[in-house]
N, C-alpha and C positions, 0 to 999 in steps of 0.2 A: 047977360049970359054968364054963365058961373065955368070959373078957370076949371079945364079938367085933371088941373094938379088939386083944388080941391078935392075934388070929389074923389080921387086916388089916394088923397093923404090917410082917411080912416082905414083903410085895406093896407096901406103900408104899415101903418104904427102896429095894428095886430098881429101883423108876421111878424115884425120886430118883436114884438112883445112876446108871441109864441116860441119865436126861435129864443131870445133869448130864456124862454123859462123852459126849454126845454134842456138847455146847457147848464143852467140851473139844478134841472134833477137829477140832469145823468150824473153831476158833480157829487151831490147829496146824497143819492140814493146808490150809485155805481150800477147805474140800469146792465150796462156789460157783461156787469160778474154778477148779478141773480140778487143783489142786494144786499150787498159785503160791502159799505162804506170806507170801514177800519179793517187795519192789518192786524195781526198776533205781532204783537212787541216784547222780546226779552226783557227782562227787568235786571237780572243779576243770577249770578251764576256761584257757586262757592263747591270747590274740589277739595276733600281733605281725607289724605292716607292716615291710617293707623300703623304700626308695627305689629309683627305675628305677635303671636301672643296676648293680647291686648285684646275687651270684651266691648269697647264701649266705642265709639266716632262721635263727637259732636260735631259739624259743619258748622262753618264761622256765620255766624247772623246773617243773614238778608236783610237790607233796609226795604221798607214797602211800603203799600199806600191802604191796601186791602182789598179783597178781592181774588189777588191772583190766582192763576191756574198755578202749582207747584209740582215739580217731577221731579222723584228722588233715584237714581241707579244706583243699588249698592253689589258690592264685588265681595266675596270671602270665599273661605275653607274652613268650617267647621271644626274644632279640635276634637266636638264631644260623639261618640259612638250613635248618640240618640238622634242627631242632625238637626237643633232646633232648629224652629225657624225663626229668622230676625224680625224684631220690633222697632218700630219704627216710628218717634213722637216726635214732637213740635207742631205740627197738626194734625187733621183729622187722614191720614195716611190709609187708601188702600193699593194692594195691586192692582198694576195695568193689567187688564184683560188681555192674556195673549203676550204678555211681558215678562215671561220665566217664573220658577228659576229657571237658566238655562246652563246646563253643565259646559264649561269650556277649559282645558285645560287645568284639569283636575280641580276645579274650583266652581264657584257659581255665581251666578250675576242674575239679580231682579230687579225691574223699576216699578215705583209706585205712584203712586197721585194725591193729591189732596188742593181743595181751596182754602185761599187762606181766606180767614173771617174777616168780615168788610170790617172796618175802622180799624184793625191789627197792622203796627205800622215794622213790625218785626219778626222773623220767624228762626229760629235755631233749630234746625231737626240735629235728631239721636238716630243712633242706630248700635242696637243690642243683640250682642249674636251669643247665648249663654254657652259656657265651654269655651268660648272666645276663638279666633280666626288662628290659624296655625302658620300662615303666611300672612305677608304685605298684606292689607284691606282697605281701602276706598268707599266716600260715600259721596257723590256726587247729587248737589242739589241746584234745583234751577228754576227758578220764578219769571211767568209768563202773563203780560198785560191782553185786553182784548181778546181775550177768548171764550166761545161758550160754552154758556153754562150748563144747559142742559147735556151736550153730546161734546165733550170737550177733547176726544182722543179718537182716533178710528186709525186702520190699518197698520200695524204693528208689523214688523219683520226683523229679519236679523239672517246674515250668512251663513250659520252652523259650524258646528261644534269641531270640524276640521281642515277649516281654510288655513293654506299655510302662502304667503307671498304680500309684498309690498302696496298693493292696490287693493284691501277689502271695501267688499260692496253689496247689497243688501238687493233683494228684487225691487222694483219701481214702485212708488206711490204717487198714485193718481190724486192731483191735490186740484183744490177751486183756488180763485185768487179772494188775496189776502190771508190764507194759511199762512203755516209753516210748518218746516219738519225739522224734528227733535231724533236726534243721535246719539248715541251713547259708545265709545270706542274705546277697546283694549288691545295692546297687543303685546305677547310675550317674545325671548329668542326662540331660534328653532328647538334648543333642547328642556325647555318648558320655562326656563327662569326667569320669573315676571319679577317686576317689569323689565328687568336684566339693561342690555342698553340699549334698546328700543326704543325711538321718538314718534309722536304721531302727528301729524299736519292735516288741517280739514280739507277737504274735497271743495273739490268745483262748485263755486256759487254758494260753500256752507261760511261759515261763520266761527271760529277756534271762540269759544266763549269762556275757557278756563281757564285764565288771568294767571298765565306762565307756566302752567303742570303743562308737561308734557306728554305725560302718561300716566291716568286714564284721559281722556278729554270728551268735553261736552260741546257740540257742534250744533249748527241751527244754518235757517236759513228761509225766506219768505219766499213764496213760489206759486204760481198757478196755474202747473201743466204737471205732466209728467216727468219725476226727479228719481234719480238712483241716489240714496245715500251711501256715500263714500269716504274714503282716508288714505293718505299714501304714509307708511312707514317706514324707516330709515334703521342704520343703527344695528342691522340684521341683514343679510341678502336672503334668508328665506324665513322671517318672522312667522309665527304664529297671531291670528288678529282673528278680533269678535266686534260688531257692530250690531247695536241693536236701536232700531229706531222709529218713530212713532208721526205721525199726521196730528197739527193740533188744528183743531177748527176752526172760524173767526168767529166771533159777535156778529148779528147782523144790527146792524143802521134802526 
């Protein structure tokens, strides 16, 4: 007579075996989130003001590995009647679709994109405004691991051109998991004098990523629901404040 633990034992191991491969895939592949293994990873972040007058911003290096997704926000005032428009090297730099300029407080603010080149283990962007900026100017750059590459930016937003109060906030972006969303924050006093003495602190669940500037600052944050990009600033009881900010995509697995 054959034990009927035998003859159970082959049906046992394959559930085992199934169950276990299937904790296996969900791990691997993140069956949950649609097939987003890997998160969007900040790499480095680099904030660097100019003084008015002044035509040129270099941003202090990025150290990198290659690859990355790059987002540059630059801030100015034009001095010249023509209104160039800024240039922007160290890589291959275009605007974000739906990323300005955008007029705020008599000045303007745009952000751009570019990957950097796989094996480039460094990147210095420029930023050329000819006739040169007539105030303070800012150029904020920020390098992002894990992300794709085909469709690397969607849903762009920003508060508009006349919020004035402590808590700026942008409409909602609808993100999957393993994103993340990119911010970009300024905020001037109530009677326009940027950055006068206005401090800005990141929002709920973001991330201050600009290594002690306090104004302008670059914020992040991973997320996979629906997130308002925000900032609470200080420094002013009725500040003037612009946020503008983007949905970066993940890699998939």
């Amino acid at each position: 007579m054959i034990d009927g633990f035998v003859l159970l034992a082959p049906i046992l191991l394959l559930a085992i075996v199934a169950l276990l491969g299937f904790v296996g895939c969900q791990q691997l592949f993140d069956v949950s989130s649609g097939g987003n293994a890997i998160s969007v990873k900040h790499v480095q972040t680099a904030v660097k003001p100019a003084p008015a007058g002044t035509d040129t911003i270099t941003a202090d290096p990025l150290t990198l590995q290659g690859g990355e997704l790059i987002i540059a926000t630059l801030q100015w005032r034009s001095g010249s009647v023509q209104q160039p428009a800024p240039v922007l090297t160290g890589a291959d730099f275009a605007p974000i679709p739906g990323g300005g300029p955008f007029s705020w407080n008599g000045m303007d603010v745009q952000s751009y994109f570019a990957f950097n080149a796989q094996g480039n283990t460094s990147v210095s962007a420029e930023a050329v405004v000819m006739g040169g900026s007539n105030i303070q100017w800012n150029l904020c750059v920020s390098a992002y691991d894990n992300v794709d590459p085909d469709n690397p930016l969607y849903s762009p937003v920003q508060n508009g051109p006349s919020f004035v109060g402590t808590n700026p906030q942008t409409p909602a972006i609808n993100t999957s998991q393993g994103d993340m969303v990119y911010a970009a924050v300024f905020a001037a006093n109530n009677n326009g004098t940027f950055p006068g003495t206005t401090l800005i602190a990141a929002g709920p669940s973001f991330t201050d990523e600009s290594g002690g500037v306090t104004n302008p600052i670059v914020e992040d944050g991973n997320t996979g629901n629906t997130v308002v990009p925000q900032a609470t600033v200080s420094g002013d009881p009725n500040p003037r404040a612009f946020i503008f900010a983007v949905g970066i995509k993940a890699a998939s697995a």
